[in-house]
VEXDRENBA-225954 format. One record per residue (C-alpha): residue in one letter; chain; x, y, z. Coordinates in nm, 4 decimals. Example, Ala and Ser with C-alpha at 12.3 -4.5 7.8 and 13.67 -1.06 7.14 Angstrom:
2
<site rest="a" kette="A" x="1.2300" y="-0.4500" z="0.7800"/>
<site rest="s" kette="A" x="1.3670" y="-0.1060" z="0.7140"/>
This chain:
64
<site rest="x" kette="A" x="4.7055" y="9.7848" z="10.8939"/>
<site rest="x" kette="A" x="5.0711" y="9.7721" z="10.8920"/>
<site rest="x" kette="A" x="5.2403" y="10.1060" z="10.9011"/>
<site rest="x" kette="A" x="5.6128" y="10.1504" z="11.0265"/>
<site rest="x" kette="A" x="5.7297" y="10.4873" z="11.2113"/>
<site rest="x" kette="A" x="6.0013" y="10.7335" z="11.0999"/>
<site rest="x" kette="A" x="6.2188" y="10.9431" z="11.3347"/>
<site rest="x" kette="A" x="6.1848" y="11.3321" z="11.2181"/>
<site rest="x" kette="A" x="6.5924" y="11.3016" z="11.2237"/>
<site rest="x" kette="A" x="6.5351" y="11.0494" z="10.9342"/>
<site rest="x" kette="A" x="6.2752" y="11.1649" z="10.7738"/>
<site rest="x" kette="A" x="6.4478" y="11.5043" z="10.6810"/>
<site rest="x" kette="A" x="6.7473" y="11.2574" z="10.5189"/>
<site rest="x" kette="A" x="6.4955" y="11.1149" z="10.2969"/>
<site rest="x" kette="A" x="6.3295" y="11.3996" z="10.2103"/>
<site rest="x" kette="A" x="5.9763" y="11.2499" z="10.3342"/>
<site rest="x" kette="A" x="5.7821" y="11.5726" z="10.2519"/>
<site rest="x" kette="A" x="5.7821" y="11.5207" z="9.8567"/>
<site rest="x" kette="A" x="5.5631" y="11.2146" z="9.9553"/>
<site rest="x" kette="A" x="5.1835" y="11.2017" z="9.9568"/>
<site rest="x" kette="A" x="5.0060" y="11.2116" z="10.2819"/>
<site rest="x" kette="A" x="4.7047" y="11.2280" z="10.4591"/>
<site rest="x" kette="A" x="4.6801" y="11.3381" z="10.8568"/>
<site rest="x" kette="A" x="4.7027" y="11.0704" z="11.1621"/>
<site rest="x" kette="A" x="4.3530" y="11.1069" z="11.2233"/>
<site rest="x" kette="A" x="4.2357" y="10.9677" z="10.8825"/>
<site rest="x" kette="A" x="4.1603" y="10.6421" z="10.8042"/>
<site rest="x" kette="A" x="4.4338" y="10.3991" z="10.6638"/>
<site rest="x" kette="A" x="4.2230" y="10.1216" z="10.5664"/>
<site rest="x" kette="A" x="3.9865" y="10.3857" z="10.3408"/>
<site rest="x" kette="A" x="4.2956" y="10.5532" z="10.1912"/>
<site rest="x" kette="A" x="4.4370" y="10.2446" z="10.1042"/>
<site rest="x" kette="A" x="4.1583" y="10.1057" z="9.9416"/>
<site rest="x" kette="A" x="4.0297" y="10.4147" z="9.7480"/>
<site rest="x" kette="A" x="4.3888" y="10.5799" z="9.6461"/>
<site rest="x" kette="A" x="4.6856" y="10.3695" z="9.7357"/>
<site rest="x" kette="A" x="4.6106" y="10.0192" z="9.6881"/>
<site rest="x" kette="A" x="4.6359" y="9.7707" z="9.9358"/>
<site rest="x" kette="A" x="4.9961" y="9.7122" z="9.9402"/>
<site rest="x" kette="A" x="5.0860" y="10.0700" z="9.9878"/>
<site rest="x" kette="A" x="5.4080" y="10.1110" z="10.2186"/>
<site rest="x" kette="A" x="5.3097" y="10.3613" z="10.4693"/>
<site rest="x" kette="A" x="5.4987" y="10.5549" z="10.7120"/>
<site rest="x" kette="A" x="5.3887" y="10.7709" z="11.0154"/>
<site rest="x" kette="A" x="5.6135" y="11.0651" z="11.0965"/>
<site rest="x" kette="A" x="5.4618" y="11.3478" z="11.3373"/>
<site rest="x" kette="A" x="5.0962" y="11.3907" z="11.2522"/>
<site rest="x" kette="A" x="5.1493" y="11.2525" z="10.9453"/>
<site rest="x" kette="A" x="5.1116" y="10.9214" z="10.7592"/>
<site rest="x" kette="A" x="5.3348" y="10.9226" z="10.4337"/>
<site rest="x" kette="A" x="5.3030" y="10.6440" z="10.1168"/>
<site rest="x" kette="A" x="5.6656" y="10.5505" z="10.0735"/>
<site rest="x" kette="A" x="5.5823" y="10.2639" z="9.8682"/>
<site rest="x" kette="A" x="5.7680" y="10.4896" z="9.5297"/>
<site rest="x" kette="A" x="6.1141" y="10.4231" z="9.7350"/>
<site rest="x" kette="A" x="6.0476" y="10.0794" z="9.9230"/>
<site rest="x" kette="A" x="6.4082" y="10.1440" z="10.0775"/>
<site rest="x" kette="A" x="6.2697" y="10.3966" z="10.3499"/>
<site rest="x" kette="A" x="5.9720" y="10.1851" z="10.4718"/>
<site rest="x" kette="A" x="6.2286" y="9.8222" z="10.4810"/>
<site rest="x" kette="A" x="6.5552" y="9.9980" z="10.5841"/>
<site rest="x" kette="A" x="6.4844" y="10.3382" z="10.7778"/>
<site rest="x" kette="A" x="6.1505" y="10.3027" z="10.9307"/>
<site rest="x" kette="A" x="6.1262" y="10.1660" z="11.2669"/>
């Protein structure tokens, strides 16, 4: 599953909270299929895992 990582520095700058998320410990491959679609741009930040795929510019240009 591809998912990129985002500094908490950056994340606050982007305002990553008003994204939906689900916790590090759940599956990516299940969310994915049954709510975000298989092309969902996803972003871990903390315990996190945020769908970024709404603003395409944080998971290409910010992410790491």
């Amino acid at each position: 599953m591809r998912m990129k990582t985002l500094y908490t520095k950056d994340a606050e700058r982007a305002g990553i909270s008003r994204f939906p998320n689900f916790h590090r410990t759940g599956s990516i491959a299940g969310m994915k299929e049954l709510y975000y679609g298989k092309n969902a741009l996803l972003v871990r930040c903390g315990n996190y895992i945020y769908n970024v795929s709404s603003e395409p510019e944080i998971y290409y240009n910010i992410a790491h």
